[in-house]
N, C-alpha and C positions, 0 to 999 in steps of 0.2 A: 354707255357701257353698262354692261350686267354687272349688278353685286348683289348679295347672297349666296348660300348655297346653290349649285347648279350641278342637273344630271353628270355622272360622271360613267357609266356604265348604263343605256337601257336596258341591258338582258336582267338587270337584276329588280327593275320597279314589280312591283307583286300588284297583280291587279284578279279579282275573281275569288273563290271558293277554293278550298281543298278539298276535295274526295276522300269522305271517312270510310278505312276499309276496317272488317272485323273480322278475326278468325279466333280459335285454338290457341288459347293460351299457354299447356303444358306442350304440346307437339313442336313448338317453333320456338321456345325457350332460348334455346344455344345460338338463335341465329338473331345477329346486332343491325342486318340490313333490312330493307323491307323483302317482306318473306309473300304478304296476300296478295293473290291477282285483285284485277278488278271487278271480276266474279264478284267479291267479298264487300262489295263500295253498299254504302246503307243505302243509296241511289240519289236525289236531287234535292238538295240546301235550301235552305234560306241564309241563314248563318255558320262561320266557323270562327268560331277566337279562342286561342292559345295565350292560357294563362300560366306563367313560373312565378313563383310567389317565394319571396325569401325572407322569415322575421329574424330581427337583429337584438341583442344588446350591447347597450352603452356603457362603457363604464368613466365615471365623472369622477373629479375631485377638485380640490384646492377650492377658494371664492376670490371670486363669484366662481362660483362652477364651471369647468372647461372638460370637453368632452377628447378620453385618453385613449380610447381603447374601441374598437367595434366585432364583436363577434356574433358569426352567421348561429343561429340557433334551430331552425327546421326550415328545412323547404319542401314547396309541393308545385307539383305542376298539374297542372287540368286544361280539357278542352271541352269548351261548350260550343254544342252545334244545333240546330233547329235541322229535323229533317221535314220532307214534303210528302213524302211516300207512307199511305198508311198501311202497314202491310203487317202479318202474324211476328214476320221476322222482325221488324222493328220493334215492334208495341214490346214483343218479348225482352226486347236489349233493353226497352225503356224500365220496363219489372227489373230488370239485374238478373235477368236469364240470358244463360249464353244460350244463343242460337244454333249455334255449333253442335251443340253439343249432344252424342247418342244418350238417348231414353233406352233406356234395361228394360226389360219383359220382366211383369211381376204376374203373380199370381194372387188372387184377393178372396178369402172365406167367405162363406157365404152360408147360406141358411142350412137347418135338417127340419126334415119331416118324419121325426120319431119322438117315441114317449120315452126310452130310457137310453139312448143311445150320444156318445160324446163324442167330440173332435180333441186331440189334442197335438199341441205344433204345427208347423206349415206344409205348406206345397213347392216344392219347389221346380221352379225353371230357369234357362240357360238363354245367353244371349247369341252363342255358341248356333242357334238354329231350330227351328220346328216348331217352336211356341206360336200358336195364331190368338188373334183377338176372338173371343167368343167364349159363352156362357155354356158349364158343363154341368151335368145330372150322374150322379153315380146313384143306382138303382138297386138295392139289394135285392136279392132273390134267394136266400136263404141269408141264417145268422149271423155267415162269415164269407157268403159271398155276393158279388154283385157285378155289373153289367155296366158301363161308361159311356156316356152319348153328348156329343156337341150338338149345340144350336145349328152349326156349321157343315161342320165335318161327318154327323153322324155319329153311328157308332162306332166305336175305337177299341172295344176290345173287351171281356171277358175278365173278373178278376179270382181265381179259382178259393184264394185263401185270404182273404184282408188283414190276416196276423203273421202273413207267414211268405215274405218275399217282398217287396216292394211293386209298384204297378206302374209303368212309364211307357204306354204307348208309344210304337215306333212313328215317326215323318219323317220318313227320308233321311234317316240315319242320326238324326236326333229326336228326343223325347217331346210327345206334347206337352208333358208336364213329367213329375215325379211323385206320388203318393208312398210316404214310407209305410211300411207296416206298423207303423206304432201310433198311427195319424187316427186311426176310427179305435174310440174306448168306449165303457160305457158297453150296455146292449141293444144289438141292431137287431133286426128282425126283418122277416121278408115284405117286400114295396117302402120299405123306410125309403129314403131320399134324401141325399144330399149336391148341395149344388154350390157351388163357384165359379170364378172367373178367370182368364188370363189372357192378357194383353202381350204382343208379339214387339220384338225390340225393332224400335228405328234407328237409322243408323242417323246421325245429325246434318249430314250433308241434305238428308231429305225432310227431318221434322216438318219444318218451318219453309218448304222450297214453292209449297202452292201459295202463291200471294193472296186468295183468296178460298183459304180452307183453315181449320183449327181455331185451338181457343186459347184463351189466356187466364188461368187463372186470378182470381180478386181476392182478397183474404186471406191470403197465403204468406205472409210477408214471412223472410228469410236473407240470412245474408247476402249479399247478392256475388254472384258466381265470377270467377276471373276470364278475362277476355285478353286477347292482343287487338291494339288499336294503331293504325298506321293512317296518319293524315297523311296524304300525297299531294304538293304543291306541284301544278305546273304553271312554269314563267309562261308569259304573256308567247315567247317567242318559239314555243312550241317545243323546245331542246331539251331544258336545263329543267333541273325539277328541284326540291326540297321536301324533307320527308320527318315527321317525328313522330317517334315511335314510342309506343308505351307497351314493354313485354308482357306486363301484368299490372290489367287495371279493373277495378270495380266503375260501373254506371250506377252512381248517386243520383236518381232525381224522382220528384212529385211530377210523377205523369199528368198532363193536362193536357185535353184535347177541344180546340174553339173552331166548331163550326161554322162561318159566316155563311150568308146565302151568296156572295158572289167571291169569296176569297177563299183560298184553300189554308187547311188546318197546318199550322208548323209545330210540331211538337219538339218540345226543348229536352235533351240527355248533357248529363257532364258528365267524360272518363275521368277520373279521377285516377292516376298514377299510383303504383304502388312495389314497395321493394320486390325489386324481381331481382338482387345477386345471391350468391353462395349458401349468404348466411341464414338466408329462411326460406321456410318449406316451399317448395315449386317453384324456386328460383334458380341459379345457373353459375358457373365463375365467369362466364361472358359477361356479365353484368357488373363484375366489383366497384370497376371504373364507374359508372356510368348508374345506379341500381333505378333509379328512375325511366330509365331508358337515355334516347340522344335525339338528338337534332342534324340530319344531315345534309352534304346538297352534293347533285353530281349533274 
């Protein structure tokens, strides 16, 4: 005769890996079920463990001391996963850079070639449209005025007054950039030169979408950015799933990458959960119940 505990349901033995997916943390906020396709999955495991972690106080009295009292004092939940895939989008999550996430077109100063002539304030450009990557020459040709040429694009235009209108090249119904009139101080004179840069916005679906293109910044360190994180369990039996979701989590980890000559690299991230309800910024009233996120199965 059997004794111990014995199967009592097999659809529910857990056997295998979860599928960590990542997305958009502010965009999917409101929503408490799994929201990422598997588009979104970091792609092939070594590991996943789901950690909830709850510290208590005791409180004691009388002797010998007997314990009266237990109260919950913080919890946290975390999952740590080893991924296999070394890819831009990874390495990035592992920095505590959302992947997701669109990069702005900025504009960056850059040198003159004059004896008396100054910059002062920015350039500015729109994510709005028109901004390209490449490196730009404004060329005086008299005191106050000058001539505009892309590394790329060529030349863009004519600037009749540099104190007196602002100068924003058309593309296609939005500006290459924006030069105010208050931007060149100081005296220019004719062949001075000034040069700058501006890089064109990506939208985040794409940053990070060539598995083998980009880079990753190293000495950069910064808080690291909020994500959604949805582990996806599926049972052994193909149907039934389990899912825990974290609406807004920071990745805490010491990136380390071990190359063997016959085993492949698993590099370690932990989500790290964090208040996603009402009461603090880029959280939700979806979340009051629950501000850690939940645990579900269907």
């Amino acid at each position: 005769m059997r004794s111990g505990p014995v199967t009592k349901d097999t659809s529910t033995v857990a056997l295998g890996l979860a599928q960590i997916r990542v997305g958009d943390s502010a965009s999917n906020i409101a929503t408490t079920t799994s929201v990422l396709s598997s588009t979104k999955s970091i792609g092939a495991l070594a590991t996943t463990n789901f950690t909830n972690n709850v510290d208590y106080w005791k409180l004691e009295s009388g002797f010998p001391m007997l314990e009266d009292l237990t109260l919950p004092l913080r919890e946290t939940a975390s999952l740590e996963c080893e991924f296999k895939e070394l890819s831009p989008y990874n390495l990035a999550l592992a920095k505590g850079i959302d992947p997701n996430a669109d990069v702005s077109a900025t504009a960056t100063l850059g040198d003159a070639v004059t004896t008396l002539g100054t910059v002062t304030g920015t350039i500015a450009v729109t994510d709005a449209g028109g901004v390209t990557t490449e490196n730009w020459t404004v060329v005086f040709t008299a005191a106050t005025a000058a001539s505009v040429y892309g590394s790329i694009t060529g030349h863009v235009g004519d600037w009749a007054d540099v104190t007196s209108g602002d100068f924003a090249p058309d593309n296609s119904g939005n500006p290459y950039f924006t030069i105010p009139d208050t931007f060149f101080t100081g005296t220019w004179a004719e062949d001075d030169t000034y040069t700058f840069k501006t890089t064109e916005f990506v939208a985040g679906t794409s940053v990070y979408a060539d598995n083998h293109a980009g880079e990753i910044a190293l000495g950069s360190i910064k808080a690291p950015d909020f994500v959604r994180m949805e582990a996806v369990y599926t049972y052994p039996n193909q149907t039934n799933h389990m899912y825990i979701v974290f609406p807004r989590a920071n990745v805490t980890s010491s990136m380390e990458i071990s190359l063997q000559a016959e085993d492949n690299a698993n590099v370690g991230i932990t989500f790290e959960a964090k208040r996603a309800d009402s009461e603090t910024s880029g959280g939700d009233a979806a979340w009051d119940a629950a501000p850690l996120g939940r645990i579900y199965f269907d």
